[in-house]
Chimera marker file (.cmm) of the C-alpha trace (Angstrom):
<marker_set name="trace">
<marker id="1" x="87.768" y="104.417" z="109.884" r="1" g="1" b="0" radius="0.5"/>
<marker id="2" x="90.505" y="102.562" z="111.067" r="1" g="1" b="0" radius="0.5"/>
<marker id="3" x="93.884" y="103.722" z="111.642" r="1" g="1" b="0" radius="0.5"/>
<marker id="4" x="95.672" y="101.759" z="108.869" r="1" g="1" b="0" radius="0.5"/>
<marker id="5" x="93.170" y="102.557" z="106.290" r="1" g="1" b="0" radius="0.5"/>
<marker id="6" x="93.670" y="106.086" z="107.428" r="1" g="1" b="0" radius="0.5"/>
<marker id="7" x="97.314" y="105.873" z="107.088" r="1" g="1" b="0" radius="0.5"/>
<marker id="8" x="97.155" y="103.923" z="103.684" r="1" g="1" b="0" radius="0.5"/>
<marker id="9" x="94.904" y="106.743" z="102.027" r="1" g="1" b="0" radius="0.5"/>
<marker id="10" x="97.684" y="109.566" z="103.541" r="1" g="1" b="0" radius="0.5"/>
<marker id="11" x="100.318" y="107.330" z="101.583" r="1" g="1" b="0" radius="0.5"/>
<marker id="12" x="98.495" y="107.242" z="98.704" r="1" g="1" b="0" radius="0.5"/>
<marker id="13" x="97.393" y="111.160" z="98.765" r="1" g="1" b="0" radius="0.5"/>
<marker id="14" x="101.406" y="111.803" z="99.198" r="1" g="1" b="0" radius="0.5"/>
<marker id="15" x="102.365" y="109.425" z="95.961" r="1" g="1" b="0" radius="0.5"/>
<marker id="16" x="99.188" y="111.230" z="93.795" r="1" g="1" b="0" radius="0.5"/>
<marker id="17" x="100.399" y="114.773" z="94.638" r="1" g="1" b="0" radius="0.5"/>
<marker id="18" x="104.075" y="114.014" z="94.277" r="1" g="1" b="0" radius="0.5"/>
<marker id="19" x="102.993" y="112.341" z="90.559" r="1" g="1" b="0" radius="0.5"/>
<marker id="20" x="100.753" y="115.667" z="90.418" r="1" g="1" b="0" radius="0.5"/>
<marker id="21" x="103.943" y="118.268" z="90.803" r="1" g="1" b="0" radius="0.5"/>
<marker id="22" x="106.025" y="116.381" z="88.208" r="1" g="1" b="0" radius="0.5"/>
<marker id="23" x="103.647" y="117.725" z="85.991" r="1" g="1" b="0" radius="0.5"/>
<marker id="24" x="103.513" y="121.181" z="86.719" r="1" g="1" b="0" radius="0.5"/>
<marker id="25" x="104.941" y="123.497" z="84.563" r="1" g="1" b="0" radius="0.5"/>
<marker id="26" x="108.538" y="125.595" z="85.046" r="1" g="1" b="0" radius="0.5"/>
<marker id="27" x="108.393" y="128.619" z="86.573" r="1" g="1" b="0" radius="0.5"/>
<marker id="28" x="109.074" y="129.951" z="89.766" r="1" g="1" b="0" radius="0.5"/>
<marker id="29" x="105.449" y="130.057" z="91.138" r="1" g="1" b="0" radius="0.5"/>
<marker id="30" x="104.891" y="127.068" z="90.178" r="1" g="1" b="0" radius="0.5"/>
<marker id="31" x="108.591" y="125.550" z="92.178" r="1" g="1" b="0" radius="0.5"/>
<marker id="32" x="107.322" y="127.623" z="95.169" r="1" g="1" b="0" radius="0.5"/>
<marker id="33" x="103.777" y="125.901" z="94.711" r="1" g="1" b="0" radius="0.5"/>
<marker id="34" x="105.725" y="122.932" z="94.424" r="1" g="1" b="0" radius="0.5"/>
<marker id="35" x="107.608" y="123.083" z="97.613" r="1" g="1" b="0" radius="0.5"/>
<marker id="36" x="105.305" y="123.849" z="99.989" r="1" g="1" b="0" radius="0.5"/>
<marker id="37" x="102.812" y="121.459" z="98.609" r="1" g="1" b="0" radius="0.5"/>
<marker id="38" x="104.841" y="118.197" z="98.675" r="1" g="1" b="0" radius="0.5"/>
<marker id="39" x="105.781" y="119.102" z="102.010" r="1" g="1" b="0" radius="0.5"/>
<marker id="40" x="102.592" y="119.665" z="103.586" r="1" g="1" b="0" radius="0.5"/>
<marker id="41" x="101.159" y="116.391" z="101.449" r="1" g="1" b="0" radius="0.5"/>
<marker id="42" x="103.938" y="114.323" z="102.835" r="1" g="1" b="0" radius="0.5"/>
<marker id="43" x="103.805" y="115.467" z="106.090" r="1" g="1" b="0" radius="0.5"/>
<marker id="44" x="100.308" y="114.633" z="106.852" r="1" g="1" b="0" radius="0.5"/>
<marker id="45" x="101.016" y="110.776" z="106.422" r="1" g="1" b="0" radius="0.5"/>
<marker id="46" x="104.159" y="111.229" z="108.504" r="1" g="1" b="0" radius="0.5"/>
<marker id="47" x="102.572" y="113.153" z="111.228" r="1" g="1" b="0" radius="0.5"/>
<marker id="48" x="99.954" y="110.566" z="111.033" r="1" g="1" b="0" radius="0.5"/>
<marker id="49" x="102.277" y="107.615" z="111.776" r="1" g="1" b="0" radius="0.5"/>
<marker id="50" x="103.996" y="109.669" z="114.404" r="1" g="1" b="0" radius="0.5"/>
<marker id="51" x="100.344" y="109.714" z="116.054" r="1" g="1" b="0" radius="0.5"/>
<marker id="52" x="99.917" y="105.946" z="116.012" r="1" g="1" b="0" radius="0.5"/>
<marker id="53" x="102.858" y="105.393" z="117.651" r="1" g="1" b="0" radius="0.5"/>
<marker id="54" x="101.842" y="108.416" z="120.572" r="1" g="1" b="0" radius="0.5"/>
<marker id="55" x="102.721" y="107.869" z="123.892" r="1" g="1" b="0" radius="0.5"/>
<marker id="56" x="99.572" y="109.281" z="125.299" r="1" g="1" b="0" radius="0.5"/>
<marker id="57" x="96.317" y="109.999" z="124.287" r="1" g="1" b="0" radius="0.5"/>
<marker id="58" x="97.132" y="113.647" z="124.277" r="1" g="1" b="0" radius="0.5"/>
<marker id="59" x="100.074" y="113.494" z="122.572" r="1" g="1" b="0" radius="0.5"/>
<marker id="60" x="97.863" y="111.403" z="120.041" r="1" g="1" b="0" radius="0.5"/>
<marker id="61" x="95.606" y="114.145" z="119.807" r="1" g="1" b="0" radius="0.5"/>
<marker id="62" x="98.422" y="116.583" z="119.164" r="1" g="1" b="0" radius="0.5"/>
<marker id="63" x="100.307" y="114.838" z="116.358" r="1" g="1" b="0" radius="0.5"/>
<marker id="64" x="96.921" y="114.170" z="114.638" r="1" g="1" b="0" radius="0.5"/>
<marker id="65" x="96.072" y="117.737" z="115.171" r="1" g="1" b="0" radius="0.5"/>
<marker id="66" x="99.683" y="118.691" z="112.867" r="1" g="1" b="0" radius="0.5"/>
<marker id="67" x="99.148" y="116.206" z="110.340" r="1" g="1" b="0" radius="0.5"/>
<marker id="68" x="95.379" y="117.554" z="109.931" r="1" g="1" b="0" radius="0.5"/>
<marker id="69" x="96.725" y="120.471" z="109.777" r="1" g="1" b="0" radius="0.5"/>
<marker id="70" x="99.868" y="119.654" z="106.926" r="1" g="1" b="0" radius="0.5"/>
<marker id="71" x="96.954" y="117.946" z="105.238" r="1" g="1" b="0" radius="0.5"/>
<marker id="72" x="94.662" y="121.398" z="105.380" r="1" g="1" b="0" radius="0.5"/>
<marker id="73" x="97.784" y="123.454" z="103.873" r="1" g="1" b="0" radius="0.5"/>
<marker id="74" x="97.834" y="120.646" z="101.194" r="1" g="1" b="0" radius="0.5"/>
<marker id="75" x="94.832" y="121.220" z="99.984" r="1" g="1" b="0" radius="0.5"/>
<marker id="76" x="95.313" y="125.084" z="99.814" r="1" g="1" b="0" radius="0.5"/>
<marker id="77" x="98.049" y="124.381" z="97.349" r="1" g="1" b="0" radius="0.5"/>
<marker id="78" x="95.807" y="122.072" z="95.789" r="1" g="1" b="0" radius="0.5"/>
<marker id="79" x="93.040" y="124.784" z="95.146" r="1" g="1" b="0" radius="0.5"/>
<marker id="80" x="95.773" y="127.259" z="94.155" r="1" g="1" b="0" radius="0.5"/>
<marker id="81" x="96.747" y="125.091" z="91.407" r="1" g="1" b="0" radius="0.5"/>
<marker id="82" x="93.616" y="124.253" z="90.189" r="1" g="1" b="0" radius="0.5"/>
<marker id="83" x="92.438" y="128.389" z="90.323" r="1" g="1" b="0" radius="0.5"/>
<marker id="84" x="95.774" y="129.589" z="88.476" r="1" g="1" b="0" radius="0.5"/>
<marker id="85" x="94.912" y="126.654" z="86.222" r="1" g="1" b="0" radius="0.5"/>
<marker id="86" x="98.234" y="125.025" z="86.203" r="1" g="1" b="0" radius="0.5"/>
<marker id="87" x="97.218" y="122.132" z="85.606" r="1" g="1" b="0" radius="0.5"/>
<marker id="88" x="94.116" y="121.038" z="84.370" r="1" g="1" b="0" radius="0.5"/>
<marker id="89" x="92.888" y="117.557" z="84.897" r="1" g="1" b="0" radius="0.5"/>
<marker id="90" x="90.544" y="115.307" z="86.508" r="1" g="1" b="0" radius="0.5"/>
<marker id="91" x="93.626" y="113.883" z="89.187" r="1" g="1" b="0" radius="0.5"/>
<marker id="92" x="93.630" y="117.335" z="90.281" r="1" g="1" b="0" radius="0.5"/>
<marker id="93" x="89.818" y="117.890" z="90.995" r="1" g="1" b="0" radius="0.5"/>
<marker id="94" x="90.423" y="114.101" z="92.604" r="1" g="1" b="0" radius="0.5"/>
<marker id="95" x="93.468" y="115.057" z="94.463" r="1" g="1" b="0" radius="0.5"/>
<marker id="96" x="91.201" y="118.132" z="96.260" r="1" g="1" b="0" radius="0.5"/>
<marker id="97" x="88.421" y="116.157" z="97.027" r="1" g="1" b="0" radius="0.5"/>
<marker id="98" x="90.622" y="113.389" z="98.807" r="1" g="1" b="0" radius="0.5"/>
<marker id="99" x="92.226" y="115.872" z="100.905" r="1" g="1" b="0" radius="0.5"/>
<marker id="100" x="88.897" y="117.032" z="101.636" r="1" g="1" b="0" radius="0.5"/>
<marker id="101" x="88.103" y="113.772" z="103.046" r="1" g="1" b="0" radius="0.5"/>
<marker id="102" x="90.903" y="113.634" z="105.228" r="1" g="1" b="0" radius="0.5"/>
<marker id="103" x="91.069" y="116.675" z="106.337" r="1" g="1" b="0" radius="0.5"/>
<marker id="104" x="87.040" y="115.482" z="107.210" r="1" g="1" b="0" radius="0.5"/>
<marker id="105" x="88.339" y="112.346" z="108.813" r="1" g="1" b="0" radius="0.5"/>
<marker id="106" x="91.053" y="113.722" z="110.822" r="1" g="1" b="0" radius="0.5"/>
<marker id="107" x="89.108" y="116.078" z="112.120" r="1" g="1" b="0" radius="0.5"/>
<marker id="108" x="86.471" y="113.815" z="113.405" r="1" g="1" b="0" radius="0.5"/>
<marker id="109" x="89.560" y="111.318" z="115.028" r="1" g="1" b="0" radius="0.5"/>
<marker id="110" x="90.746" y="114.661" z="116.648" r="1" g="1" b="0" radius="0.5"/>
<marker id="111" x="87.342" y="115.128" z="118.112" r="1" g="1" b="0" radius="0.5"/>
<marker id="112" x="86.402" y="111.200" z="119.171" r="1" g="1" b="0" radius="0.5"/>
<marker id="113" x="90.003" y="111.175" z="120.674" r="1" g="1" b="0" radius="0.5"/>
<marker id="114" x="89.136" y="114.556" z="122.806" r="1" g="1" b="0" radius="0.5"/>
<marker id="115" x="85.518" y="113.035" z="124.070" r="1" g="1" b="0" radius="0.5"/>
<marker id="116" x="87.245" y="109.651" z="125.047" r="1" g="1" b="0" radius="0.5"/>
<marker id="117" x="89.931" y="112.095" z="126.858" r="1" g="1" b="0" radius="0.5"/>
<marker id="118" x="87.008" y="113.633" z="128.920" r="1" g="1" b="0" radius="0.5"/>
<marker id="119" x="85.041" y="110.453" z="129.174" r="1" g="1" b="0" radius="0.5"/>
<marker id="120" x="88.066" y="108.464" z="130.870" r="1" g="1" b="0" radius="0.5"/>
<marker id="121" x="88.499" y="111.034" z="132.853" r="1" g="1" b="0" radius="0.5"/>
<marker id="122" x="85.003" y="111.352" z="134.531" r="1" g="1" b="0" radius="0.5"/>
<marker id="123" x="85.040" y="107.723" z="135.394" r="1" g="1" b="0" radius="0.5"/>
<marker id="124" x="88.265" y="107.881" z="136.647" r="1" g="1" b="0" radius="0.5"/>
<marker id="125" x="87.237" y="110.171" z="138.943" r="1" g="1" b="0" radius="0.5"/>
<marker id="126" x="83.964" y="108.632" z="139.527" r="1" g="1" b="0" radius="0.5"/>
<marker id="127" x="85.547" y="105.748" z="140.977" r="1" g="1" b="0" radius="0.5"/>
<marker id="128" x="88.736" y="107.069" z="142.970" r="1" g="1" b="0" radius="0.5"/>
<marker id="129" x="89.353" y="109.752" z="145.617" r="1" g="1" b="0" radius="0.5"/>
<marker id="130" x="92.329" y="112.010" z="145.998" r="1" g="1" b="0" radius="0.5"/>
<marker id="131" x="93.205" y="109.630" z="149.416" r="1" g="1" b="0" radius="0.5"/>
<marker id="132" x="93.498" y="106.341" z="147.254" r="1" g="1" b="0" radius="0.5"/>
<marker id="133" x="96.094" y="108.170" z="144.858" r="1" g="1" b="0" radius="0.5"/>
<marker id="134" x="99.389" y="107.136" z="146.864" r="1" g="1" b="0" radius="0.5"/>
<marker id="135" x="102.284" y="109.008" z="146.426" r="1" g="1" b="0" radius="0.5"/>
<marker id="136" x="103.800" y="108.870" z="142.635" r="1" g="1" b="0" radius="0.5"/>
<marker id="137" x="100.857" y="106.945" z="141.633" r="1" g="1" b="0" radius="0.5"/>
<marker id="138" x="99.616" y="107.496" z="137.908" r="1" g="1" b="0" radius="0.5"/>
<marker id="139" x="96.601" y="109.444" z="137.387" r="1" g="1" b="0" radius="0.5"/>
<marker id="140" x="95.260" y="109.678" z="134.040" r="1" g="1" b="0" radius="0.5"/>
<marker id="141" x="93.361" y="112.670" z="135.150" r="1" g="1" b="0" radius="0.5"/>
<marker id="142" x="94.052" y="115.630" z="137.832" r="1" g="1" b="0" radius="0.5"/>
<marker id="143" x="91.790" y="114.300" z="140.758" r="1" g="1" b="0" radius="0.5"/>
<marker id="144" x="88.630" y="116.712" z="141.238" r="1" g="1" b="0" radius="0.5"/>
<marker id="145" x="88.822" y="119.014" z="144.016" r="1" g="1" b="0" radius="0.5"/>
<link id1="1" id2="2" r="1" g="1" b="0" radius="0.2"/>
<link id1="2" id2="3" r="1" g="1" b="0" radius="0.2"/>
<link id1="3" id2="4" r="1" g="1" b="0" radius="0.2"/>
<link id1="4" id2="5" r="1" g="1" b="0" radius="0.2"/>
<link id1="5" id2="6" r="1" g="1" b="0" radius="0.2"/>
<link id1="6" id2="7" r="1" g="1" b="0" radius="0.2"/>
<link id1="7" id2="8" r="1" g="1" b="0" radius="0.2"/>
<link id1="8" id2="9" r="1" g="1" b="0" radius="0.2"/>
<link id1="9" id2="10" r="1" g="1" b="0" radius="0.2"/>
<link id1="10" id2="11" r="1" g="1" b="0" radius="0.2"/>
<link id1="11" id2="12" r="1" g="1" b="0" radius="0.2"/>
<link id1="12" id2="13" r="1" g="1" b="0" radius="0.2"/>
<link id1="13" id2="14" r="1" g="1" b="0" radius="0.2"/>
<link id1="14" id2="15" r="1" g="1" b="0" radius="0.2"/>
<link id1="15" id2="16" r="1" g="1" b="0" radius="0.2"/>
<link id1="16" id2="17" r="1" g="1" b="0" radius="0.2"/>
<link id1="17" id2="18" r="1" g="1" b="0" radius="0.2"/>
<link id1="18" id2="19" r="1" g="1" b="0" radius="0.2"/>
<link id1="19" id2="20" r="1" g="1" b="0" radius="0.2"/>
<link id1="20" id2="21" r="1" g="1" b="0" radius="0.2"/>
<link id1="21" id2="22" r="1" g="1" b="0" radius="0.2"/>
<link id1="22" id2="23" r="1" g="1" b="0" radius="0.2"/>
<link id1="23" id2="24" r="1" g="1" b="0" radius="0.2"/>
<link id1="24" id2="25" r="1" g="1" b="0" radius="0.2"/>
<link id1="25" id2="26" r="1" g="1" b="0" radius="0.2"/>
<link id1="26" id2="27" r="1" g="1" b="0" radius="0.2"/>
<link id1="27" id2="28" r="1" g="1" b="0" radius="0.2"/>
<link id1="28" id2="29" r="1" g="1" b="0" radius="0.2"/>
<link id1="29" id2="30" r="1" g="1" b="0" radius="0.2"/>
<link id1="30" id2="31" r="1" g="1" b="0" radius="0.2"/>
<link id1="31" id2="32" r="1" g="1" b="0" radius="0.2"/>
<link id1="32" id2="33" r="1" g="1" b="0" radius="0.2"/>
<link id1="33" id2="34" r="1" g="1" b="0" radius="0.2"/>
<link id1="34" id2="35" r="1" g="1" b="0" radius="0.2"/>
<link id1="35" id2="36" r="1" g="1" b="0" radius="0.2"/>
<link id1="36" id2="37" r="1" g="1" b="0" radius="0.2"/>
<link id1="37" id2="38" r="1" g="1" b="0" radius="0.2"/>
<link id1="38" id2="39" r="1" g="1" b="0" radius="0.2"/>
<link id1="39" id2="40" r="1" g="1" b="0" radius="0.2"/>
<link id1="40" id2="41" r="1" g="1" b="0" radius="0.2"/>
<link id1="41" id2="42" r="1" g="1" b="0" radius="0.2"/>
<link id1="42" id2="43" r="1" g="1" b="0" radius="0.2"/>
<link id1="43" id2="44" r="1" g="1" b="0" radius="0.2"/>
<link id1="44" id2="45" r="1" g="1" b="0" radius="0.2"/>
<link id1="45" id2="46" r="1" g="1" b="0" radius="0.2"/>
<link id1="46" id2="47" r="1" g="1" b="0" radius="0.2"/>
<link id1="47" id2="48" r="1" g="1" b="0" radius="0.2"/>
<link id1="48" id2="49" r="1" g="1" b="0" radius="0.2"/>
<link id1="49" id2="50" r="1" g="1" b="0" radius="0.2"/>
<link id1="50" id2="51" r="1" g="1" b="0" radius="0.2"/>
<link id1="51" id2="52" r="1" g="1" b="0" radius="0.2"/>
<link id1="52" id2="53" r="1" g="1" b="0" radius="0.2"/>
<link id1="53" id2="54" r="1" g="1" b="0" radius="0.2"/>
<link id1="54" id2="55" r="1" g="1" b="0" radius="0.2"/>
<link id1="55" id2="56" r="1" g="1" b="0" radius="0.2"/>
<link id1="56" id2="57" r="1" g="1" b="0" radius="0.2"/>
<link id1="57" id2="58" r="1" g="1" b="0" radius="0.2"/>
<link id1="58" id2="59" r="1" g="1" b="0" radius="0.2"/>
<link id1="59" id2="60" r="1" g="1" b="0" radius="0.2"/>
<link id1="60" id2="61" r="1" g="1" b="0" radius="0.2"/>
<link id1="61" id2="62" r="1" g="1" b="0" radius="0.2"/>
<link id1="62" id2="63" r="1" g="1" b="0" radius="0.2"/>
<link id1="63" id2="64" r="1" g="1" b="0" radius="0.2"/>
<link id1="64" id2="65" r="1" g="1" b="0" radius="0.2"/>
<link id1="65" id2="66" r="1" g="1" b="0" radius="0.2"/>
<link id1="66" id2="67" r="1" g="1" b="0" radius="0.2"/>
<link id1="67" id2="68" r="1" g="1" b="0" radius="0.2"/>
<link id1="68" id2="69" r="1" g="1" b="0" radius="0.2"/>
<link id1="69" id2="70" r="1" g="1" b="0" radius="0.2"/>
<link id1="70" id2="71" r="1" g="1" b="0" radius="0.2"/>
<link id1="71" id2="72" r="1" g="1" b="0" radius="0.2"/>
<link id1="72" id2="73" r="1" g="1" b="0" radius="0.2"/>
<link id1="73" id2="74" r="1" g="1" b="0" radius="0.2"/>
<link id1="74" id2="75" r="1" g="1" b="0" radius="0.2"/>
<link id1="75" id2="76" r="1" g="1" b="0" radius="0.2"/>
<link id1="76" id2="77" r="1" g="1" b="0" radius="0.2"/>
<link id1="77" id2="78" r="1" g="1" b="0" radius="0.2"/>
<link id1="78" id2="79" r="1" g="1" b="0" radius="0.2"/>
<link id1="79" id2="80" r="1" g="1" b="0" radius="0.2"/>
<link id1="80" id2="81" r="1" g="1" b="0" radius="0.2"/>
<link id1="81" id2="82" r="1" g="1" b="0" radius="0.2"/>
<link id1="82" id2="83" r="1" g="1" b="0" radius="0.2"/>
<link id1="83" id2="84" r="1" g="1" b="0" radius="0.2"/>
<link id1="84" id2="85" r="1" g="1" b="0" radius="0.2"/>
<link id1="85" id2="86" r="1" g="1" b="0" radius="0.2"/>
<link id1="86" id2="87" r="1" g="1" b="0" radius="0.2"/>
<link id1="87" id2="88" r="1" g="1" b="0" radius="0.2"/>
<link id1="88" id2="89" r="1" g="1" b="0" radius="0.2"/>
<link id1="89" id2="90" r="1" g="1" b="0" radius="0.2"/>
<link id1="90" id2="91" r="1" g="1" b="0" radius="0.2"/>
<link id1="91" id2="92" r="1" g="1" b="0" radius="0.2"/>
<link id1="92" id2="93" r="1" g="1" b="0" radius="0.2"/>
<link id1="93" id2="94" r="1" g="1" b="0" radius="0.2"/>
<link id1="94" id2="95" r="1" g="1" b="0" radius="0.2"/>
<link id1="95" id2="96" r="1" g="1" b="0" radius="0.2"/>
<link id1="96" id2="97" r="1" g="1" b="0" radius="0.2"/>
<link id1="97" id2="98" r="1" g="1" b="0" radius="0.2"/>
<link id1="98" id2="99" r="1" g="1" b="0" radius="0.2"/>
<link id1="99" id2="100" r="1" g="1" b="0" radius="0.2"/>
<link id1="100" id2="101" r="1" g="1" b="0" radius="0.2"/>
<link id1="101" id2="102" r="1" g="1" b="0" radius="0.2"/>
<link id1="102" id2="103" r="1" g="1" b="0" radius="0.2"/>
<link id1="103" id2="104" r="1" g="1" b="0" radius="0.2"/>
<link id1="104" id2="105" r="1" g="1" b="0" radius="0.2"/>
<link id1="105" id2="106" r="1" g="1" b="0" radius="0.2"/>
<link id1="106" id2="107" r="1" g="1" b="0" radius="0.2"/>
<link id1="107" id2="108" r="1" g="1" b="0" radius="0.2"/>
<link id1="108" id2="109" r="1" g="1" b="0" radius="0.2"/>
<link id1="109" id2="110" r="1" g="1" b="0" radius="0.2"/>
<link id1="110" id2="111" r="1" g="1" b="0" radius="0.2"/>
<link id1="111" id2="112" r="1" g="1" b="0" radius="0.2"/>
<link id1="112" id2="113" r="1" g="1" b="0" radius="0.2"/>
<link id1="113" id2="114" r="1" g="1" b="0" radius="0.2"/>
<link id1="114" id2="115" r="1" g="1" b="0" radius="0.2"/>
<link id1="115" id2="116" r="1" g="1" b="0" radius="0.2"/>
<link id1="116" id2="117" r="1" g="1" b="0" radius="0.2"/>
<link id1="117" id2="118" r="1" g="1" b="0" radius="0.2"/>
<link id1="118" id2="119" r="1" g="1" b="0" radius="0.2"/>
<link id1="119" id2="120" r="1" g="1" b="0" radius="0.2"/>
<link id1="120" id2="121" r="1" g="1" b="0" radius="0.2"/>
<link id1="121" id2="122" r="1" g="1" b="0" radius="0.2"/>
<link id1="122" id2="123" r="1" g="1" b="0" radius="0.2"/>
<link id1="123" id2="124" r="1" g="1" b="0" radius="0.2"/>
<link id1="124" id2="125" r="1" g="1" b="0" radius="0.2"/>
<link id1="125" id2="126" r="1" g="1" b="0" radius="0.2"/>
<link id1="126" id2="127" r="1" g="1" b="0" radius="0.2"/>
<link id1="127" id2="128" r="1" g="1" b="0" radius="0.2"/>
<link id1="128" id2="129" r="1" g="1" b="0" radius="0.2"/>
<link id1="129" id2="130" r="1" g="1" b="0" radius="0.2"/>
<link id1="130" id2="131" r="1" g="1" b="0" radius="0.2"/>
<link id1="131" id2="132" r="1" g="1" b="0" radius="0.2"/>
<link id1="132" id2="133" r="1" g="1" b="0" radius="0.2"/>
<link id1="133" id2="134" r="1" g="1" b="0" radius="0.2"/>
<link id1="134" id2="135" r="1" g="1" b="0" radius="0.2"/>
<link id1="135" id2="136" r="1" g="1" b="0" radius="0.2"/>
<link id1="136" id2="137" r="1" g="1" b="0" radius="0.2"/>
<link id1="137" id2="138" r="1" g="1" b="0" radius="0.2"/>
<link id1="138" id2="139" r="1" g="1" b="0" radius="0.2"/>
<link id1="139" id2="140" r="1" g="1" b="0" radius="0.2"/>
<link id1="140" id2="141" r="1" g="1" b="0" radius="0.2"/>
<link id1="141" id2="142" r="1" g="1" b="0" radius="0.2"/>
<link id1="142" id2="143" r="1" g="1" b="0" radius="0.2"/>
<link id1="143" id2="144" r="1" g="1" b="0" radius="0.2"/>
<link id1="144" id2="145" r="1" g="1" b="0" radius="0.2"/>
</marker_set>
């Protein structure tokens, strides 16, 4: 999946569970559930956009690691509400299995990022030596030793 589709459906999971805690009920488990749940659904898409704009491939991989991660905490609160039976509806057993999905696609971008990581960096080294890396030349990779 593409990164703009990705970061469309972490929009849209942000707008559905912000829509979601408008309708749960007053109380303060349910403002505490409220809280930490809008933050960690919003912060996935943010974390997400941070990522696109990464500056490396590892920092990539970190910032989609912390929005896979806001997106994880999400869905706890998701499956929280849904156990204490706050709110009952057919969004809610939607909302869960969309931030399943994510959480399934993130997880899987984490992972292609990390074997394109190693995979650059075995032909990097399979076509340079340590005596062609001048002096404050870049490296994406420590040179073998």
């Amino acid at each position: 999946m593409k990164g703009e589709n990705i970061s469309i459906r972490l929009r849209r999971f942000a707008v559905q569970v912000v829509r979601l805690c408008q309708t749960l009920p007053k109380g303060p488990a349910a403002k505490h559930i409220l809280g930490q749940l809008v933050r960690a659904a919003t912060g996935g898409g943010s974390n997400y956009e941070e990522a696109r704009g990464a500056e490396s491939r590892a920092d990539f991989i970190h910032k989609v690691g912390v929005a896979n991660k806001e997106v994880r905490e999400a869905l706890y609160w998701l499956r929280r509400i849904k156990e204490a039976d706050l709110v009952v509806n057919a969004e809610l057993d939607a909302l869960v299995r969309e931030a399943d999905e994510l959480v399934a696609i993130l997880t899987s971008s984490i992972k292609t990022a990390k074997q394109r990581e190693v995979t650059s960096c075995a032909e990097a080294r399979s076509w340079r030596t340590r005596d062609e890396g001048a002096p404050g030349s870049w490296w994406p990779c420590a040179p073998s030793e």
